[in-house]
C-alpha positions as CSV (number, residue, x, y, z in Angstrom):
1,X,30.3,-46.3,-3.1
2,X,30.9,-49.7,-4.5
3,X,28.0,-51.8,-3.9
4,X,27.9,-55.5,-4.6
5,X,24.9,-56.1,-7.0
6,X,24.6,-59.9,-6.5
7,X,21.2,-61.0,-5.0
8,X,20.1,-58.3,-6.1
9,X,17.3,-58.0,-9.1
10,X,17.6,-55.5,-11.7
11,X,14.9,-53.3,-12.9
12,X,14.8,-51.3,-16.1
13,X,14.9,-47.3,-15.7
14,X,11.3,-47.2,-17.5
15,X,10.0,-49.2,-15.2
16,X,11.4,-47.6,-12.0
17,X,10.4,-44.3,-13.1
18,X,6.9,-45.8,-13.8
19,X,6.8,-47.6,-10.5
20,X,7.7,-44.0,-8.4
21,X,4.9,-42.6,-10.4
22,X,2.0,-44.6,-9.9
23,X,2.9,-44.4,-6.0
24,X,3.2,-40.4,-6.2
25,X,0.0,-40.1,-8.1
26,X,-1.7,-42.4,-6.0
27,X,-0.9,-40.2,-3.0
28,X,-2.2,-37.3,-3.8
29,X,0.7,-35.5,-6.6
30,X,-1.0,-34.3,-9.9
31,X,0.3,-36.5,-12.5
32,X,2.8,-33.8,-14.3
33,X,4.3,-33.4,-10.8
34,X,4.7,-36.7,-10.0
35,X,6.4,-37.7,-13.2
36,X,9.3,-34.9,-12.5
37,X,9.7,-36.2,-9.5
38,X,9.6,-39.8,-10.7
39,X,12.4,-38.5,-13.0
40,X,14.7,-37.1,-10.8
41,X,14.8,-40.2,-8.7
42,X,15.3,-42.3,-11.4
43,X,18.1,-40.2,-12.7
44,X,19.9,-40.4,-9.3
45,X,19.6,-44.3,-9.4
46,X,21.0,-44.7,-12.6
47,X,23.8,-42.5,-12.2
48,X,24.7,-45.2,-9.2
49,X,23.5,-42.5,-6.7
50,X,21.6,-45.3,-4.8
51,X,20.7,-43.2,-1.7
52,X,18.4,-40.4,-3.3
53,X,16.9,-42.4,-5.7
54,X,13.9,-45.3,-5.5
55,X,15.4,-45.9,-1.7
56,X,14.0,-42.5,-0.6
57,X,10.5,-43.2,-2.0
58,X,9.2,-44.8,1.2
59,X,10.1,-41.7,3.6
60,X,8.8,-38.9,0.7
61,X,5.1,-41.4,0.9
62,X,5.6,-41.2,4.8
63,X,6.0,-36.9,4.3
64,X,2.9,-37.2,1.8
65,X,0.6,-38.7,4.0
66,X,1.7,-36.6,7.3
67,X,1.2,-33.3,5.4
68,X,5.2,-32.6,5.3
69,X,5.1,-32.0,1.9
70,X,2.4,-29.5,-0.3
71,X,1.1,-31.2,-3.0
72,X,0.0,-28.5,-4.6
73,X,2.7,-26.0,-4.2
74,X,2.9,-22.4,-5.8
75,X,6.0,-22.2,-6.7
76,X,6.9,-18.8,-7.1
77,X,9.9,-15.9,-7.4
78,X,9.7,-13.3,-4.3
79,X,12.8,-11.5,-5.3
80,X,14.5,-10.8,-8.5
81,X,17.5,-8.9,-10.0
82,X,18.6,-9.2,-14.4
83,X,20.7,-11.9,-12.7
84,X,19.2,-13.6,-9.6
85,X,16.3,-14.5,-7.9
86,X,14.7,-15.5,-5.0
87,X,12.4,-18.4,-5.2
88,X,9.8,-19.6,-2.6
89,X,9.4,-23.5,-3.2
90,X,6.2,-23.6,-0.6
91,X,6.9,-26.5,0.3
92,X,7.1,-28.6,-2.4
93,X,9.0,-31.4,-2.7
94,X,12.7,-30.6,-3.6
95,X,13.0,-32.1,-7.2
96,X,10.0,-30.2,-8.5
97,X,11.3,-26.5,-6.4
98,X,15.4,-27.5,-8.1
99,X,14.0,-27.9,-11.4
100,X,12.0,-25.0,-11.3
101,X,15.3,-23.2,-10.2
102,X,17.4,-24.9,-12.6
103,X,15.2,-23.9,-15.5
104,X,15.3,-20.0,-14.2
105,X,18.9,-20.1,-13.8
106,X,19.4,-21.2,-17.2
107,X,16.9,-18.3,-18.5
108,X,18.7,-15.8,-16.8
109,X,22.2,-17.1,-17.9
110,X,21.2,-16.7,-21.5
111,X,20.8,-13.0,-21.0
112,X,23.4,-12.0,-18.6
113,X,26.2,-14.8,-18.9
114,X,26.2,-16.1,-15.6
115,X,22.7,-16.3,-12.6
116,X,22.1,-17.5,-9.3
117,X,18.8,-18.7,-8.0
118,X,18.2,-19.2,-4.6
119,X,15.6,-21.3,-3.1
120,X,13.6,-21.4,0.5
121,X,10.8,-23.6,1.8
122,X,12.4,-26.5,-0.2
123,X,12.9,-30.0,0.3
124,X,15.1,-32.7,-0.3
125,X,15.5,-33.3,-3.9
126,X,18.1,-36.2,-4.3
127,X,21.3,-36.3,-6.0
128,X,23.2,-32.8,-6.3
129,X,24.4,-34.0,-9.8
130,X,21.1,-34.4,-11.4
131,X,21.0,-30.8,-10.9
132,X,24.5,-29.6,-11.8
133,X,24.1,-31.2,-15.1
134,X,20.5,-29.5,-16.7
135,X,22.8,-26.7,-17.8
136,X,25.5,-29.0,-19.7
137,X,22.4,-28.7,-22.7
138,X,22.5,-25.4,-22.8
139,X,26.6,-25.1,-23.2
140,X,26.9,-23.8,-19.7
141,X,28.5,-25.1,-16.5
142,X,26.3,-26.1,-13.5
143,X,27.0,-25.5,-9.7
144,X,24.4,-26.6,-7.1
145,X,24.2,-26.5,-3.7
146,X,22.1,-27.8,-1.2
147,X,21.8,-27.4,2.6
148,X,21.4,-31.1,3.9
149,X,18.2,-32.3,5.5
150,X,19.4,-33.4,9.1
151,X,22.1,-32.3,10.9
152,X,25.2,-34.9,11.8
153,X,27.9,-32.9,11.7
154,X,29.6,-31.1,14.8
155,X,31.3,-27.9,14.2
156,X,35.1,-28.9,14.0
157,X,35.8,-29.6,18.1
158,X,31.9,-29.4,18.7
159,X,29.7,-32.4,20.1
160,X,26.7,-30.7,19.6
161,X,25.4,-31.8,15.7
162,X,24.5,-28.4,14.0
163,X,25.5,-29.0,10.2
164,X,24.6,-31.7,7.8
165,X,26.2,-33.1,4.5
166,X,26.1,-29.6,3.0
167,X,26.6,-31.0,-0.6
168,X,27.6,-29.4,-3.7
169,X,28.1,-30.8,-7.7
170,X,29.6,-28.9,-10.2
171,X,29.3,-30.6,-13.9
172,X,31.9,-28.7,-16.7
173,X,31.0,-30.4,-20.4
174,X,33.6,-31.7,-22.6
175,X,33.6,-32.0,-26.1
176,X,34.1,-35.9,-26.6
177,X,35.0,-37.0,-23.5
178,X,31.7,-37.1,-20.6
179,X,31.2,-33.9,-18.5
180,X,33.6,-33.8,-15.2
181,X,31.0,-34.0,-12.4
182,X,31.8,-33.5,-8.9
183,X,28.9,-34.6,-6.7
184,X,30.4,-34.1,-3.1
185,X,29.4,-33.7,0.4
186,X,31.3,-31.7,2.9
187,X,31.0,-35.2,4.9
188,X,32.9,-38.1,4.8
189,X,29.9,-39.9,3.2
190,X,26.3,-38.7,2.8
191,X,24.1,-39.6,5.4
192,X,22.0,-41.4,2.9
193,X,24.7,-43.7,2.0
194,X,24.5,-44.3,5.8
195,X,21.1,-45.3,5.8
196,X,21.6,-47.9,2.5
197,X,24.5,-49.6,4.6
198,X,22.1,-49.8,7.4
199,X,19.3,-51.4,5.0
200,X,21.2,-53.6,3.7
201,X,23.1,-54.9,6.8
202,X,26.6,-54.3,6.2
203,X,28.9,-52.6,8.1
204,X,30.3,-49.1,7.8
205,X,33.9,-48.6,6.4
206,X,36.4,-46.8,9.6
207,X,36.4,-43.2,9.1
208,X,32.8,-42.7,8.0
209,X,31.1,-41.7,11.8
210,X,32.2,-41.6,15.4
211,X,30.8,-42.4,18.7
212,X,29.8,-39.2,21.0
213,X,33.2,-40.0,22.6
214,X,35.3,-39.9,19.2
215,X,35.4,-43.8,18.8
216,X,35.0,-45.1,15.2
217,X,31.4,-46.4,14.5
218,X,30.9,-49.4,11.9
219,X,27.7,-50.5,13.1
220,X,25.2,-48.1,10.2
221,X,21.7,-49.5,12.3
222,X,23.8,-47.5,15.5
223,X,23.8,-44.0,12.9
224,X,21.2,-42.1,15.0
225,X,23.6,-41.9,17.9
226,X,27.0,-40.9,16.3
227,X,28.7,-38.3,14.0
228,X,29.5,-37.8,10.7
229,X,33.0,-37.0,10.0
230,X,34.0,-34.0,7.7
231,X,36.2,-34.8,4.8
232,X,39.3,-33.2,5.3
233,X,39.4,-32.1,8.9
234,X,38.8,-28.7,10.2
235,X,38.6,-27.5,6.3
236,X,35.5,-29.7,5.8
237,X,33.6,-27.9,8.6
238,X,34.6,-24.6,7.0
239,X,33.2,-25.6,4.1
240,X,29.7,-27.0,5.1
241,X,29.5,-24.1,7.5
242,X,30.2,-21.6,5.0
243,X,27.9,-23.3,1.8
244,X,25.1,-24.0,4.9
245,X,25.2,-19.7,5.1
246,X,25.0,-19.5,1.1
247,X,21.9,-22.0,0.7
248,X,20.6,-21.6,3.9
249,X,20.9,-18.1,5.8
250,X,21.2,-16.4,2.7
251,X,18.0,-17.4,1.2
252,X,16.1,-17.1,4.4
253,X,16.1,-21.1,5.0
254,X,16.6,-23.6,7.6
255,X,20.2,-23.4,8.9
256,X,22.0,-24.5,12.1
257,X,19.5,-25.5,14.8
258,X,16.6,-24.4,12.7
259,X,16.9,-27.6,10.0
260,X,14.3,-30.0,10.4
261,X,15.4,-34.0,10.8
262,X,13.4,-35.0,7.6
263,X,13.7,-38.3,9.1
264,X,13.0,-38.0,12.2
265,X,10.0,-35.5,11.8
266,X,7.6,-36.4,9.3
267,X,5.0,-33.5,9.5
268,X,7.0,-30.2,9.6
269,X,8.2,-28.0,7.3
270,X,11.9,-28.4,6.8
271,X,12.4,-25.0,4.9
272,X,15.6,-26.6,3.0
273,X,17.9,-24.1,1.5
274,X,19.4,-24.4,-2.3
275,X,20.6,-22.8,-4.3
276,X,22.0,-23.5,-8.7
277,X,24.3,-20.9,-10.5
278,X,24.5,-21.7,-14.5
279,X,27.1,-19.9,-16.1
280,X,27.4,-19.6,-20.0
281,X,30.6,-20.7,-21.5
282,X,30.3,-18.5,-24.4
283,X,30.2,-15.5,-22.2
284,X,34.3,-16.3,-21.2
285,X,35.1,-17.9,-24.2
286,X,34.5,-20.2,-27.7
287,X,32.3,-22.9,-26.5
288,X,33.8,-25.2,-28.8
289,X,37.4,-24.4,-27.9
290,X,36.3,-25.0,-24.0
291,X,34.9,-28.4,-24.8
292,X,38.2,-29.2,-26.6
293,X,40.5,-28.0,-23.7
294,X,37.7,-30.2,-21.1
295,X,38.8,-32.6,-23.2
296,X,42.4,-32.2,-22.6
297,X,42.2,-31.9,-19.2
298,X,40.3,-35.4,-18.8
299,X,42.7,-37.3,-21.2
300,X,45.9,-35.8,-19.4
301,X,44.2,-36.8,-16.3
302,X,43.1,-40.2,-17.3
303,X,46.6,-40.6,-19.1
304,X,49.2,-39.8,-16.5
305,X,51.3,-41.4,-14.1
306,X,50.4,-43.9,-11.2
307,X,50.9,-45.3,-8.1
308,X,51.9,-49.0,-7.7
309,X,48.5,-51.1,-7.6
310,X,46.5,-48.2,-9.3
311,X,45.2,-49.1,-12.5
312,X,44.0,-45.6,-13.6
313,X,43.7,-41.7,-12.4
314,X,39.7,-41.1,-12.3
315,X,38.0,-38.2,-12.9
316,X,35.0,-36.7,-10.6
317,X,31.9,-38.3,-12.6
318,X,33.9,-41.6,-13.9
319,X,31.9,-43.6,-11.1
320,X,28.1,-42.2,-12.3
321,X,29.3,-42.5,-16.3
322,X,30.5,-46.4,-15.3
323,X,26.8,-46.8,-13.4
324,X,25.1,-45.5,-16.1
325,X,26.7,-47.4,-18.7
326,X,25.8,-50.6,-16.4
327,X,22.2,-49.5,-15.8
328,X,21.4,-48.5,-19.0
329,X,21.9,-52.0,-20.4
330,X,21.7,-54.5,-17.2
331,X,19.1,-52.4,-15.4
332,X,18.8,-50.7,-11.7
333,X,19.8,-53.3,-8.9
334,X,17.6,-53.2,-6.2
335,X,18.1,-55.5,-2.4
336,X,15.8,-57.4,-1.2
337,X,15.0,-55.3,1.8
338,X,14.5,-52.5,-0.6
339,X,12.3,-54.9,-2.7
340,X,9.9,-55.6,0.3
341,X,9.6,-52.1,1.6
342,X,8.5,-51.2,-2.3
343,X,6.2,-53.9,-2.6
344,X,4.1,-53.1,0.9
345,X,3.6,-49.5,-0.7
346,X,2.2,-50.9,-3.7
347,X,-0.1,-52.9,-1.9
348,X,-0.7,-49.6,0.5
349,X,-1.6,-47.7,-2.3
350,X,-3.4,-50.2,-4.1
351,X,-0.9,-49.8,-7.9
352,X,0.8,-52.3,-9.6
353,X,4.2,-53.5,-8.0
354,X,7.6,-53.4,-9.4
355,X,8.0,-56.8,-11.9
């Protein structure tokens, strides 16, 4: 998503990830805990992954203070093979249950070339690509998916909303060139990306949601009452249905009409369903002769023929290498509206505000 970063005021990384802290310890997250988290969210802002980063800290401090989340989970594996495992996140919140995850998967895939860790009684846990990429320093390729956290999504003909975003990222290294990263939902848009058009006032692009009578929606503050549209058609449904059984029903999660509207419903348990495969490179072939032929790929990619009016074939992951160029040496733009929300927090929790 392209967003338009005048009147907006940019913020360091350091001191977002500060800022996110402060407010997590001060509600109740050991300080260790609330600097992962604080990490995560920073990482999905300055990949440009402005709906599951800083944006989401207001609804997490709502789930803190209505019991949604644990503060004190034990995390913990309740099955286990050489290869996979089970993981119970008991409630945690998402980015500290993923990491944990992450860090398993990558254990395992040392030893047996490839692992899969799934993951109940999670949470949200922002950006999918955050995720996907913790195995890049370890030579291996990442895949993680993530049943979303509210349903908007019809089955393909359906009116009744039992399937969300349903995202997945997969991030493949390169040698030179940045790692391909595809950071997709099974939806049109995420619903987050939704909710930042809504903050922000401006209007929806056609093809994003519908109307419960299959009229295009534009109108983002009018989300709560339309659809999400799958990407693709019929195929798109297939494809959240089918990843929604793989991080959901699989792993003895939320799925279907059990998911919890982490929105709407601040208190319960949403159970979300992930799960993160890390597969070792050296365990198919030279690690160093992959990288090169990543490398390849992206230059023939970036280098071949266009349309009229195109300037250049992207990649999945050009947009987040292009925002985190930007970030990393202009800062994080943040909205006013944002700005406000952020600033009654601080003065909620009684820490120092964003400056």
């Amino acid at each position: 998503m392209s967003i338009n970063t005048q009147n907006m005021q940019r913020f360091t990384r350091v001191k977002i990830e500060e800022f996110i802290q402060r407010c997590f310890v001060s509600s109740g997250l050991p300080s260790n805990d609330a600097a992962t988290v604080a990490h995560f969210m920073a990482e999905s802002d300055i990949m440009g992954k402005d709906s599951h980063g800083i944006f989401r800290l207001p609804g997490y401090i709502s789930r803190l203070k209505a019991g949604g989340f644990n503060k004190n989970p034990n995390i913990k594996i309740t099955q286990e093979r050489t290869a996979t495992a089970l993981v119970d996140g008991d409630n945690g919140m998402g980015h500290l249950v993923v990491n944990y995850c992450a860090e398993l998967a990558i254990k395992k895939a040392k030893k047996t070339g490839v692992s899969w860790v799934g993951v109940n009684h999670s949470n949200h846990a922002g950006a999918a690509g955050a995720y996907a990429m913790l195995p890049l320093e370890h030579n291996m390729i990442g895949i993680y998916v993530a049943v979303g956290s509210a349903n908007h999504l019809p089955p393909w003909g359906g009116t009744e909303p039992l399937l969300s975003t349903n995202p997945i990222a997969v991030a493949i290294p390169g040698m030179k060139e940045k790692p391909i990263l595809l950071d997709m939902a099974t939806t049109v848009t995420s619903y987050g990306k939704v909710k930042v058009h809504a903050q922000r006032g401006i209007p929806m692009p056609e093809g994003w949601m519908i109307d419960n009578e299959g009229k295009s929606m534009t109108d983002a503050s009018l989300s709560d009452n339309g659809f999400l549209l799958p990407i693709g058609g019929a195929k798109g449904y297939g494809l959240a249905l089918i990843f929604g059984i793989l991080a959901g029903t699989l792993n003895g999660a939320a799925f279907g009409k059990d998911v919890i509207d982490m929105n709407a419903d601040k208190s319960s348990s949403t159970n979300t369903g992930q799960f993160i495969i890390a597969l070792d490179i050296s365990a198919f072939m030279d690690v160093i002769e992959f990288k090169k032929k990543i490398d390849q790929v992206v230059s023939t990619m970036h280098n071949s023929a266009t349309m009229k009016g195109v300037d250049k074939v992207r990649l999945p992951g050009d947009g987040s290498h292009a925002a985190i160029t930007d970030r990393v040496l202009n800062g994080i733009p943040l909205p006013l509206p944002l700005l406000e929300g952020l600033n009654k927090i601080a003065d909620e929790l009684n820490v120092q505000a964003l400056d």
